[in-house]
PDBQT receptor file of N, H, CA, C and O in Angstrom, charges set to zero:
ATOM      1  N   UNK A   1       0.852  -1.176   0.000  1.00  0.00    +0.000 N 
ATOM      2  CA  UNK A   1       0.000   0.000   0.000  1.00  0.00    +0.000 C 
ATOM      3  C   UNK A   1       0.894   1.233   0.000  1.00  0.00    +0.000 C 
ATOM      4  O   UNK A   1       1.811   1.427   0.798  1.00  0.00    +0.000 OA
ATOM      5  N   UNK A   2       0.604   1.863  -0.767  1.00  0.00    +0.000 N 
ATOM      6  H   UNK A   2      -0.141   1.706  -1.416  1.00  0.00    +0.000 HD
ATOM      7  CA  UNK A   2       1.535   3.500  -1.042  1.00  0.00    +0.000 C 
ATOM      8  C   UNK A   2       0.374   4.805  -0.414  1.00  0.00    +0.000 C 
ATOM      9  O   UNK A   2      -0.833   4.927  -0.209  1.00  0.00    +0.000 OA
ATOM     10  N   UNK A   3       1.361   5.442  -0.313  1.00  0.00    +0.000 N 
ATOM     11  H   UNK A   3       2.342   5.344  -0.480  1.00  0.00    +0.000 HD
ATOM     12  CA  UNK A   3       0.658   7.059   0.537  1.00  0.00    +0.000 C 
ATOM     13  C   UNK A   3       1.239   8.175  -0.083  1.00  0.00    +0.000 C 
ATOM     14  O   UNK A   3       2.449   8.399  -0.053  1.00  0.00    +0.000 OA
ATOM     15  N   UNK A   4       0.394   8.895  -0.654  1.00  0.00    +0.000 N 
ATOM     16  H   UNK A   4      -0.589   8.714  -0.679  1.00  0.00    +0.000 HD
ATOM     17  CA  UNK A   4       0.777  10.249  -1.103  1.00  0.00    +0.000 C 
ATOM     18  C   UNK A   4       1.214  11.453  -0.240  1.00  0.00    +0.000 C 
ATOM     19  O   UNK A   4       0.220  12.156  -0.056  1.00  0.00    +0.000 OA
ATOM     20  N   UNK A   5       2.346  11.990   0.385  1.00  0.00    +0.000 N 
ATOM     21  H   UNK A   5       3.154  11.419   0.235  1.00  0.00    +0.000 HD
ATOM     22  CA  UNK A   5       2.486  12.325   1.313  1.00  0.00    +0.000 C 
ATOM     23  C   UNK A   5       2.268  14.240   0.392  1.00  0.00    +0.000 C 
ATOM     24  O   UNK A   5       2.699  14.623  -0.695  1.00  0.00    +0.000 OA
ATOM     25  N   UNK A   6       1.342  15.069   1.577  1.00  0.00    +0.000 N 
ATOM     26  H   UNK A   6       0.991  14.757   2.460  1.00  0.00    +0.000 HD
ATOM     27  CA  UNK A   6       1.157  15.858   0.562  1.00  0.00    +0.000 C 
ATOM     28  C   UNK A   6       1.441  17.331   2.254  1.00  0.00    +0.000 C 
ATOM     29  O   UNK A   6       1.224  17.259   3.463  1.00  0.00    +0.000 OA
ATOM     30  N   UNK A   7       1.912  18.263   1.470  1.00  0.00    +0.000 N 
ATOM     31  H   UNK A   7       2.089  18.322   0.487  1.00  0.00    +0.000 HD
ATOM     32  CA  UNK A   7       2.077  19.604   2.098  1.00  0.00    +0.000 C 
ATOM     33  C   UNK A   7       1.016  20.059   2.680  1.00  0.00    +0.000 C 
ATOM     34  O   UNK A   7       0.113  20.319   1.885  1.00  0.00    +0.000 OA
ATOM     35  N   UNK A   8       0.755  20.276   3.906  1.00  0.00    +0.000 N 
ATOM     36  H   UNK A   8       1.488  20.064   4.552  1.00  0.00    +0.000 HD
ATOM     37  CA  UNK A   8      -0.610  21.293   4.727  1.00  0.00    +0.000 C 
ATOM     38  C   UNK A   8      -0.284  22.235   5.469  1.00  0.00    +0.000 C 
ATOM     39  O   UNK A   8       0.379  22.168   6.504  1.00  0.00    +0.000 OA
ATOM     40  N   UNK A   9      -0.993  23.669   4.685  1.00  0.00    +0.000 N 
ATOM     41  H   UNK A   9      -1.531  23.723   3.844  1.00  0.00    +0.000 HD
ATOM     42  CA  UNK A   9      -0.185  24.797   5.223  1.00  0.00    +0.000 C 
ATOM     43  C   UNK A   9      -0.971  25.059   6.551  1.00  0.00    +0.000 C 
ATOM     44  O   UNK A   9      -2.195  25.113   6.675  1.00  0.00    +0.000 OA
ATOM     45  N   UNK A  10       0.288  25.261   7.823  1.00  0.00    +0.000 N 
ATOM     46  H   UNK A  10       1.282  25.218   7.721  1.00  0.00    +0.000 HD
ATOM     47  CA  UNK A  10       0.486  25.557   9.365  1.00  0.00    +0.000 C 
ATOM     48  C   UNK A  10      -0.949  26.580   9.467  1.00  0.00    +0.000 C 
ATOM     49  O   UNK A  10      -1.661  26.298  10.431  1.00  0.00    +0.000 OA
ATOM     50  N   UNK A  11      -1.523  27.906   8.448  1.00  0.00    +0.000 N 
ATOM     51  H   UNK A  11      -0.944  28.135   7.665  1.00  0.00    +0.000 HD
ATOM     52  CA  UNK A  11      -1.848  28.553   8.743  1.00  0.00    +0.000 C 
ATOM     53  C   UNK A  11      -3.384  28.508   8.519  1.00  0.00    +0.000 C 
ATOM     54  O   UNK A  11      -4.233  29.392   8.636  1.00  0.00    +0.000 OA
ATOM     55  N   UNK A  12      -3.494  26.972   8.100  1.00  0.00    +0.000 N 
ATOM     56  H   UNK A  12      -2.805  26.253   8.005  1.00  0.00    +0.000 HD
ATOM     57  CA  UNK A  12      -4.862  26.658   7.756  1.00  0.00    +0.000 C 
ATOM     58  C   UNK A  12      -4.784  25.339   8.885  1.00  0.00    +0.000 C 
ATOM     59  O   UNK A  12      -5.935  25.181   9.292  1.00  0.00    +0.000 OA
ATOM     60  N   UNK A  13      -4.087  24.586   9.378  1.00  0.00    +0.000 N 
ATOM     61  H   UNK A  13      -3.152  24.715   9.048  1.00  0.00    +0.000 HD
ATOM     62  CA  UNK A  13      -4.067  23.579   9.747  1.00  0.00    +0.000 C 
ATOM     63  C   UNK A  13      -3.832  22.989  11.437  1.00  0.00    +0.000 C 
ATOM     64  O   UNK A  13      -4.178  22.032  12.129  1.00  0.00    +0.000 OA
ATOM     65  N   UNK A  14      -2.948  24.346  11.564  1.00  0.00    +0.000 N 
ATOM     66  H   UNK A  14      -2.667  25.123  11.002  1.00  0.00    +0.000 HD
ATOM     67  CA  UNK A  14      -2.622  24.392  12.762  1.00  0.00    +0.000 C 
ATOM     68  C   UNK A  14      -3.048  23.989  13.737  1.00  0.00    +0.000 C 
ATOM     69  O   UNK A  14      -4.249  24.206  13.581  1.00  0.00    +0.000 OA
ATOM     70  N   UNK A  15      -2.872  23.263  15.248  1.00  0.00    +0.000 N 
ATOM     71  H   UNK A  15      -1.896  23.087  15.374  1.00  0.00    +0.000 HD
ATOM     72  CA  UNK A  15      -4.443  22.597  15.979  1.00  0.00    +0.000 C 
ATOM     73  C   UNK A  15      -5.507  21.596  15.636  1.00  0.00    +0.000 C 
ATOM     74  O   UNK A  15      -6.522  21.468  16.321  1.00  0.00    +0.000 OA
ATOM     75  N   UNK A  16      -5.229  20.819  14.453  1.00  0.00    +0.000 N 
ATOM     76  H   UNK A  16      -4.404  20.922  13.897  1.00  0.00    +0.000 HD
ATOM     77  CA  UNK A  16      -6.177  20.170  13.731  1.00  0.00    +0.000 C 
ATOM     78  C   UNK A  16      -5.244  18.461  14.355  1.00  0.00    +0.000 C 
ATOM     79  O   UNK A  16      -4.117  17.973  14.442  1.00  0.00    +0.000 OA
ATOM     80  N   UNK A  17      -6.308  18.231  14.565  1.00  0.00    +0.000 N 
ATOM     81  H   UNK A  17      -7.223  18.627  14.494  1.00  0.00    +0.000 HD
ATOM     82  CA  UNK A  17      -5.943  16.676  15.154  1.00  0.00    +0.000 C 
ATOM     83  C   UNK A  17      -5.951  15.694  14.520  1.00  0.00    +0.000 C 
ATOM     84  O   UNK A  17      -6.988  15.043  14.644  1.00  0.00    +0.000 OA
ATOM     85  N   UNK A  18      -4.854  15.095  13.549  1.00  0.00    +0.000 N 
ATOM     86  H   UNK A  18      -4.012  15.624  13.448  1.00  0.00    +0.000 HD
ATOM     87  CA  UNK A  18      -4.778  14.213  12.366  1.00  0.00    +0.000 C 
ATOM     88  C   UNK A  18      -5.036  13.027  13.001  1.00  0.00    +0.000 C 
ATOM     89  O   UNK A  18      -4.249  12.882  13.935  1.00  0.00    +0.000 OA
ATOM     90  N   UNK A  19      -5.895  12.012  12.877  1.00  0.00    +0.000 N 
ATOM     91  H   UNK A  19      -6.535  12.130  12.117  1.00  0.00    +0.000 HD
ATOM     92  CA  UNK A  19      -5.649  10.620  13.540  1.00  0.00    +0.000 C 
ATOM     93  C   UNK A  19      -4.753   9.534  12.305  1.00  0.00    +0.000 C 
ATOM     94  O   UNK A  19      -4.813   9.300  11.098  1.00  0.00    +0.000 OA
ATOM     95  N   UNK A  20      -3.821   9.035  13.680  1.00  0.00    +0.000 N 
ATOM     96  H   UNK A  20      -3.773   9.225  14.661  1.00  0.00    +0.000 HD
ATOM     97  CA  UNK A  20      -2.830   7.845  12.767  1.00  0.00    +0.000 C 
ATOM     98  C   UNK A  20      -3.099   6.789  13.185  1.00  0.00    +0.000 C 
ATOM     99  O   UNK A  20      -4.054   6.913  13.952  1.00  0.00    +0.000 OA
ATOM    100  N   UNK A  21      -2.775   5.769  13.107  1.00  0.00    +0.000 N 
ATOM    101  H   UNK A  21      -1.999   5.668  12.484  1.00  0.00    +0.000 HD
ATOM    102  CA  UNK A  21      -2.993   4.497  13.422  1.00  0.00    +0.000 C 
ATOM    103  C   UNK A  21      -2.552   3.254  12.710  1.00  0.00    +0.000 C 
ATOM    104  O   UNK A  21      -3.059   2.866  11.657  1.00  0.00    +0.000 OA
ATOM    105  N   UNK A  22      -1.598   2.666  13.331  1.00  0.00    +0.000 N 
ATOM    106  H   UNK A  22      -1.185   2.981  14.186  1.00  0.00    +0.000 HD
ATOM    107  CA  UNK A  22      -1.241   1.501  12.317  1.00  0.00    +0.000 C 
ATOM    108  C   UNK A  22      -1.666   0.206  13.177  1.00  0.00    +0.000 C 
ATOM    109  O   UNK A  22      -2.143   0.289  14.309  1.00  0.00    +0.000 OA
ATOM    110  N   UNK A  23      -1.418  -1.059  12.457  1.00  0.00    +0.000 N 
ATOM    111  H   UNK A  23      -1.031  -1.126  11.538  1.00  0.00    +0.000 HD
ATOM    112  CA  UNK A  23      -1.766  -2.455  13.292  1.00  0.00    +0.000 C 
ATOM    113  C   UNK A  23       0.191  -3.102  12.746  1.00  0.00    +0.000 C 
ATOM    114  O   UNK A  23       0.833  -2.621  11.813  1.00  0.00    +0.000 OA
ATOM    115  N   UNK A  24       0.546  -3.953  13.447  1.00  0.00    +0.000 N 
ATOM    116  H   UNK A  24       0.024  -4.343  14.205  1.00  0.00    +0.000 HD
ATOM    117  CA  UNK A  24       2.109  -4.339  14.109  1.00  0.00    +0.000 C 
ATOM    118  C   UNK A  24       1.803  -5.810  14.800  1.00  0.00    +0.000 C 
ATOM    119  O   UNK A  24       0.773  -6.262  15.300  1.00  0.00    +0.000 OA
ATOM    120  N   UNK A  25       2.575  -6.136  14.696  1.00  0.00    +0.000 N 
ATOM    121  H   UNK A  25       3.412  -5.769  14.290  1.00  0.00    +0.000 HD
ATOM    122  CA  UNK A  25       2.785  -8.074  15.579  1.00  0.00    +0.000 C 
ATOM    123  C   UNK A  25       3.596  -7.289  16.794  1.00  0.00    +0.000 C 
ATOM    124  O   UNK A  25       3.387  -7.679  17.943  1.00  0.00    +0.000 OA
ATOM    125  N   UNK A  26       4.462  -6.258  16.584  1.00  0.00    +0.000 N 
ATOM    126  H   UNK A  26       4.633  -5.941  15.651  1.00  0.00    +0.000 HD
ATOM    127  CA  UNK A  26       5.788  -6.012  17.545  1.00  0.00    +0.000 C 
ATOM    128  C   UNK A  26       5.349  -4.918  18.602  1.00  0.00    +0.000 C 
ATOM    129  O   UNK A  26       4.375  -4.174  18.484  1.00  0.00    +0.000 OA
ATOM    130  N   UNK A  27       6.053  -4.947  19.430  1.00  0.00    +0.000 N 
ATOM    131  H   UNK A  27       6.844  -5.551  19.526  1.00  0.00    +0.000 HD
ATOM    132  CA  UNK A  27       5.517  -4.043  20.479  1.00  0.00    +0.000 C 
ATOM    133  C   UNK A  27       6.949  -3.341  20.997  1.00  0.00    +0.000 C 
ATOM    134  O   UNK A  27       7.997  -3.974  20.860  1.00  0.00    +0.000 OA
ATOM    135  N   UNK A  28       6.947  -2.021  21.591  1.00  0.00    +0.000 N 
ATOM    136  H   UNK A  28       6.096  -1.508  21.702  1.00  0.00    +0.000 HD
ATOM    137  CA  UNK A  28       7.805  -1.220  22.164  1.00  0.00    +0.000 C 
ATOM    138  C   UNK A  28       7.763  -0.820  22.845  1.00  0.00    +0.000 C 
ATOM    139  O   UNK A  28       6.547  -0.802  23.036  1.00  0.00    +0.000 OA
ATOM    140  N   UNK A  29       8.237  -0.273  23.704  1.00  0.00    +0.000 N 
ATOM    141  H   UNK A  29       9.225  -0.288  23.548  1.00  0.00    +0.000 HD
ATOM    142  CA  UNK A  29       8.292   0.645  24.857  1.00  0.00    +0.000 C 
ATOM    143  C   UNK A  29       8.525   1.900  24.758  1.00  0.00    +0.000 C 
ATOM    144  O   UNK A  29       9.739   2.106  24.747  1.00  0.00    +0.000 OA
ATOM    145  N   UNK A  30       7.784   3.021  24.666  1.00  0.00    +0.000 N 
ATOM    146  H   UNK A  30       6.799   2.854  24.676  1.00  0.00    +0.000 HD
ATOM    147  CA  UNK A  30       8.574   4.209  23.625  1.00  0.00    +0.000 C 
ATOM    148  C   UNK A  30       7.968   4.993  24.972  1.00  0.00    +0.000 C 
ATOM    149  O   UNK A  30       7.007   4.676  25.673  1.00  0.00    +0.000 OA
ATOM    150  N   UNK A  31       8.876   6.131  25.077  1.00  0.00    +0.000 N 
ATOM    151  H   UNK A  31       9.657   6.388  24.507  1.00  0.00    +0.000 HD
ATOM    152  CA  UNK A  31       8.297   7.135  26.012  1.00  0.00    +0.000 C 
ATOM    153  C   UNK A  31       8.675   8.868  25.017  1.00  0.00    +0.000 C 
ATOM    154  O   UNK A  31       9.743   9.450  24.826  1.00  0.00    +0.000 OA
ATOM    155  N   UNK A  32       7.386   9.175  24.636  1.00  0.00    +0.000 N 
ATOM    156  H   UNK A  32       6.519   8.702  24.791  1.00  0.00    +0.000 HD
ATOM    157  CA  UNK A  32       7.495  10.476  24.230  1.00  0.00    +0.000 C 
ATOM    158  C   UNK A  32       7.323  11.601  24.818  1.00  0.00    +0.000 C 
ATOM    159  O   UNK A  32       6.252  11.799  25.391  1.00  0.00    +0.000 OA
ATOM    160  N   UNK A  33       8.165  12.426  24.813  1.00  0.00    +0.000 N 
ATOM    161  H   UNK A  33       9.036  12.265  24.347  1.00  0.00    +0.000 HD
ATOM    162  CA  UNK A  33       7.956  13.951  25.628  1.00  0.00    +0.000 C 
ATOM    163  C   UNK A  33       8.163  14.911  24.661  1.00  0.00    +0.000 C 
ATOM    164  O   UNK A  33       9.058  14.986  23.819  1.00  0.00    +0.000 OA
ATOM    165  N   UNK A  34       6.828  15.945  24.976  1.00  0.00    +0.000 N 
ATOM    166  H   UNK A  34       6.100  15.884  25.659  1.00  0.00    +0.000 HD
ATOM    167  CA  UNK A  34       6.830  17.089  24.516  1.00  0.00    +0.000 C 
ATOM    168  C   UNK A  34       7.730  18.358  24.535  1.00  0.00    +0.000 C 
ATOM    169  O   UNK A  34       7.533  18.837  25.652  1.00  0.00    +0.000 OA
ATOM    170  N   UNK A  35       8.453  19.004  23.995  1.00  0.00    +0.000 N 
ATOM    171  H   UNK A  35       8.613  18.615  23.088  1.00  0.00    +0.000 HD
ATOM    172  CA  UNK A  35       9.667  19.697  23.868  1.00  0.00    +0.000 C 
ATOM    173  C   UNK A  35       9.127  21.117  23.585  1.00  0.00    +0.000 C 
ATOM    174  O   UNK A  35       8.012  21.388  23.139  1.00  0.00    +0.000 OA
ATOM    175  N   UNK A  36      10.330  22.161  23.997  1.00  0.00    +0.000 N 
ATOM    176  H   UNK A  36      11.236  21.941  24.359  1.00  0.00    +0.000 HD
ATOM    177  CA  UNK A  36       9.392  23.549  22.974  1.00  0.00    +0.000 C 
ATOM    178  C   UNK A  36       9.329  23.580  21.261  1.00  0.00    +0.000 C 
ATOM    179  O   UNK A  36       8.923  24.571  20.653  1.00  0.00    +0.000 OA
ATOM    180  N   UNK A  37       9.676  22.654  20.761  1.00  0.00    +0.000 N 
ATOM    181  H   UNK A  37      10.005  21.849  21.254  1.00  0.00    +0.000 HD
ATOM    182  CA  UNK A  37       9.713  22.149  19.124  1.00  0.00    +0.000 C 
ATOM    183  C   UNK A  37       8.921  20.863  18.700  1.00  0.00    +0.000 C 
ATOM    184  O   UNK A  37       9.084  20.167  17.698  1.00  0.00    +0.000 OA
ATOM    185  N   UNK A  38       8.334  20.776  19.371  1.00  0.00    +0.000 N 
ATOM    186  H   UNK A  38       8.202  21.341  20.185  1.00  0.00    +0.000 HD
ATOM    187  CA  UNK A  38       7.161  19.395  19.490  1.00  0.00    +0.000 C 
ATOM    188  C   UNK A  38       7.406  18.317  19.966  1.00  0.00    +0.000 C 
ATOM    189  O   UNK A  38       7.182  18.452  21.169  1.00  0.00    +0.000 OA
ATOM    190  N   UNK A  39       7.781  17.163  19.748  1.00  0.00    +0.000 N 
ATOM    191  H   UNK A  39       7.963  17.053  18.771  1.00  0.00    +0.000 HD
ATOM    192  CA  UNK A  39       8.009  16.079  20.463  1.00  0.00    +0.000 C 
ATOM    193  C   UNK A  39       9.579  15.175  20.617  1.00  0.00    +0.000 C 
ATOM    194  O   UNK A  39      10.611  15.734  20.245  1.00  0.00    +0.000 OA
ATOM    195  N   UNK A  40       9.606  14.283  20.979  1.00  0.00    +0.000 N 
ATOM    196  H   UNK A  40       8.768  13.829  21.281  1.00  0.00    +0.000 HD
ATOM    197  CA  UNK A  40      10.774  13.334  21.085  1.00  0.00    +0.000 C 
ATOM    198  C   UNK A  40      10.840  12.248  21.651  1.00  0.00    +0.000 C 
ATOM    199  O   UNK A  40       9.905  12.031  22.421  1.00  0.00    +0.000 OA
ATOM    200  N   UNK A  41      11.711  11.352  21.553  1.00  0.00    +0.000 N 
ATOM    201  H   UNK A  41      12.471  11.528  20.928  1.00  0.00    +0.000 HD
ATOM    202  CA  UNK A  41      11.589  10.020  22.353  1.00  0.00    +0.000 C 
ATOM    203  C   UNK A  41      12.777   9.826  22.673  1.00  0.00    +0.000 C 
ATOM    204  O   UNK A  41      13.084   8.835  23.335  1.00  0.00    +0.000 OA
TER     205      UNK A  41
């Protein structure tokens, strides 16, 4: 399966809550923290 990955301008988009979601056999342990530049792990 392919994805068109396409540009969305900040000034229309900003605050807009994209939902992602994938399905995986594997599992992780990930700890993400929010930064003053958005996120990280």
């Amino acid at each position: 399966m392919e994805y068109k990955i396409i540009h969305l301008p900040k000034e229309k988009w900003k605050g807009t809550i994209i939902p992602i979601k994938y399905t995986t056999d594997k599992y992780y342990d990930v700890n993400i923290k929010k930064t003053d530049k958005g996120f990280t792990y």
